[in-house]
N, C-alpha and C positions, 0 to 999 in steps of 0.2 A: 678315503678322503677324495672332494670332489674338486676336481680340478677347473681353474677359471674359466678355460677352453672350452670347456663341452658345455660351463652356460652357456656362454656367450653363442654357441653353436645353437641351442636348443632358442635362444630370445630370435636369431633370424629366422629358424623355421617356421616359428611360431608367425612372424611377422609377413612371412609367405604364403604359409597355410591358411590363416584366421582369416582373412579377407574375404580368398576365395572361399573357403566355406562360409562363410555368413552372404556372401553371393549367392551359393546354392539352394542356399536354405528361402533364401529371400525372393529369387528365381523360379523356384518350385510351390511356394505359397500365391506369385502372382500368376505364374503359368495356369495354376488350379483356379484361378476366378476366373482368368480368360476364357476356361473352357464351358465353367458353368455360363457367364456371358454370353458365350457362343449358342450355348445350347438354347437358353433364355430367348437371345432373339430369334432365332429360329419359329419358338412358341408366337411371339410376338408378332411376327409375322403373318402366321395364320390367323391370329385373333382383329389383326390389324384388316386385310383381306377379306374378314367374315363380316368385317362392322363397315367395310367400304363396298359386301355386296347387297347391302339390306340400306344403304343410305347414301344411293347415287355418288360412289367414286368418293365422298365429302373427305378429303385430306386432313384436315384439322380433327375430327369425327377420327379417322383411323392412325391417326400420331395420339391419341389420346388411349386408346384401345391398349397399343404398341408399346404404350408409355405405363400402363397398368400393371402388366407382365414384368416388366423390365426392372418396374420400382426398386427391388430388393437389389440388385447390383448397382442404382442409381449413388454416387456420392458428389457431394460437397465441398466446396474449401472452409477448411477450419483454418484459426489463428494460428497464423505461425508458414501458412504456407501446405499444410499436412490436410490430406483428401480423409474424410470421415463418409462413413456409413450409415446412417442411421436406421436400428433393426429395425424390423415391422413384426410388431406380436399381438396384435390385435386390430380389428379394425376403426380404431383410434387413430394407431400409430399408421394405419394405412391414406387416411383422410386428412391426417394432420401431412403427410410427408408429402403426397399426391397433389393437394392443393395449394402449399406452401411454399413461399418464395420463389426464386426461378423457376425449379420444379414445376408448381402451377401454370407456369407459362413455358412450361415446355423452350425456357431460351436458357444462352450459360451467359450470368452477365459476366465473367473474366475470361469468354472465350467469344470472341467478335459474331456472330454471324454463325452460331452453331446450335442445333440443339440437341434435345438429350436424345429423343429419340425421330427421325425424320424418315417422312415419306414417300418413294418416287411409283408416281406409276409409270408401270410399263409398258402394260398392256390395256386397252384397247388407247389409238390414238384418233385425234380428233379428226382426221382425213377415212378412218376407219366405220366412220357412222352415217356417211353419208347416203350409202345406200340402205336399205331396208328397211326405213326409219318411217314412223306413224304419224302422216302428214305434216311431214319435214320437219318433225318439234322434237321426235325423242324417237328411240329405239324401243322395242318392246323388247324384254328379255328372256319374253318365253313363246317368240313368233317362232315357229317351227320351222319356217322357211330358212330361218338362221341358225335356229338352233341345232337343225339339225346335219348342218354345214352341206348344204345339198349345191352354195356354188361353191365347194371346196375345204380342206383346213382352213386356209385364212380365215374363210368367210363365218365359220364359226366359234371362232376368238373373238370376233365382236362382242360376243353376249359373256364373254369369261373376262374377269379383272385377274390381273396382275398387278403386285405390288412388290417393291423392293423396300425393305426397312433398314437402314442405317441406323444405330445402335453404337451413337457417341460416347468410347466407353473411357474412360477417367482413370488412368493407373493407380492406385492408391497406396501400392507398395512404396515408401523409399528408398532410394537407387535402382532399385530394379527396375522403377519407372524408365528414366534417362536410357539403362542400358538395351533393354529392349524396346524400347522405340526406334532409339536410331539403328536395331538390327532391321526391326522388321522397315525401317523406313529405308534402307540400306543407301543412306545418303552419300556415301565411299564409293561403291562397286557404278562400273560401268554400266548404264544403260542397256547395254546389249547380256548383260548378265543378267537381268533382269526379266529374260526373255518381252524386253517390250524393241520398237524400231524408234530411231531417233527422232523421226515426223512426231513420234506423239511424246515427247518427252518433253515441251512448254506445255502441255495441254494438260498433260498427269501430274508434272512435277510442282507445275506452278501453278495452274488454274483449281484442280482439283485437292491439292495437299496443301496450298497456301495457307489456309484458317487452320490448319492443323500445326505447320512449322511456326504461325503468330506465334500460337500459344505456347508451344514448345521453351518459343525464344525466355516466355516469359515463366520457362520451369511449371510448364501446367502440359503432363503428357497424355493427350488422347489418342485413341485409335481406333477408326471406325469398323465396326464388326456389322455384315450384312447377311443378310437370306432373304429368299423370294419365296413367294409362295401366291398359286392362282386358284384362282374359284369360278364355278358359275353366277353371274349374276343374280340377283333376288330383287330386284327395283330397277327401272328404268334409267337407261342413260339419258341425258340430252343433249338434245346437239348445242346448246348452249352453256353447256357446263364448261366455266372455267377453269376448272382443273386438270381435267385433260390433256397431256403437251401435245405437241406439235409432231415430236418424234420423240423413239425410245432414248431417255437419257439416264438409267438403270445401267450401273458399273459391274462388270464381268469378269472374271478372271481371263485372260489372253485374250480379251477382244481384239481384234483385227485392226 
């Protein structure tokens, strides 16, 4: 005969256990996208890179690139609030998801000022072309003089792009989302745990994570996943390409 005690025993453990396991379970299925995501933009990266050495640096040109690769881990807000994926099994399904709605424009319309996938360059900067350059209008990028770094390393990163790709990735899991963000956002822990210094902690915390805790606010969890990847030139730079910055603004892990 079963005694009332050991239900009653068995309904709390239950009420202990069952949580965290459906945690685990729900943890370990978004862990696994995040990694395929990882790996994805990695790819992305190079292909972004390879379409920004054959078409003069052109940003938009290699967020488009970046944005091809990426498709399959791309999702959406569906009704209700619930991130949806839409597969791609044909090249239909590729044309239709690529050029449609945000997507197509590469913007998130319920995340301010973000896209799906974004471009920084990092390398060559616009103080960097001034010399070598073929009658002050453009760099060749297969002048030997440069290319073959004869005044130094530096001087032959002129004719190599660098690119850093940001890869705006969209939690899709529920709960899981909330809980790792705010691990990996480690919004609790001290600054100096973080191995960062407190000088740069308005700069990271709020200038650079801002559009990310908007969206948060509003139960939409993203987290930017990054790789760099550099090539040889294939096309001319110009000294008047506006894409260019000014200085490296490519995010690093411990930067200084």
């Amino acid at each position: 005969m079963r005694r009332g005690g050991e239900s009653g025993q068995v309904a709390v453990e239950t009420a202990i256990v069952l949580p965290l396991f459906v945690f685990m379970l729900l943890g370990i299925l978004q862990l696994g996208l995040m990694h395929q995501a990882r790996l994805l933009t990695k790819y992305a990266a190079y292909k972004a890179v390879r379409a920004g050495s054959i078409h003069n640096a052109d940003i938009p040109t290699m967020e488009k690139a970046a944005l091809a690769v990426l498709l399959p881990m791309v999702s959406t807000a569906a009704s209700g609030g619930a991130e949806i994926i839409k597969p791609i099994t044909s090249a239909s399904d590729f044309k239709s998801k690529f050029e449609g709605g945000d997507i197509g424009k590469n913007q998130m319309g319920d995340a301010s000022g973000l896209k799906f996938a974004e471009v920084t360059i990092c390398n060559p900067l616009k103080g960097d072309l001034g010399s070598g350059s073929h009658d002050n209008k453009e760099m060749d990028f297969d002048d030997p003089r440069v290319a073959s770094g004869e005044g130094g390393w530096a001087d032959s990163l002129r004719t190599k792009l660098s690119v850093q790709v940001t890869f705006n990735y969209r939690l899709p899991i529920p709960f899981a989302d909330v809980v790792i963000y705010n691990i990996a956002r480690g919004r609790d822990l001290p600054y100096v745990l973080r191995l960062g210094k407190d000088s740069d902690r308005n700069e990271f915390m709020v200038k650079k994570m801002s559009k990310y805790d908007s969206a948060a606010d509003n139960k939409l969890y993203i987290l930017p996943i990054r790789a760099t990847y550099i090539m040889r030139m294939h096309s001319n730079l110009y000294l008047t390409q506006k894409e260019l910055p000014e200085e490296n603004e490519c995010i690093f892990p411990f930067e200084p």
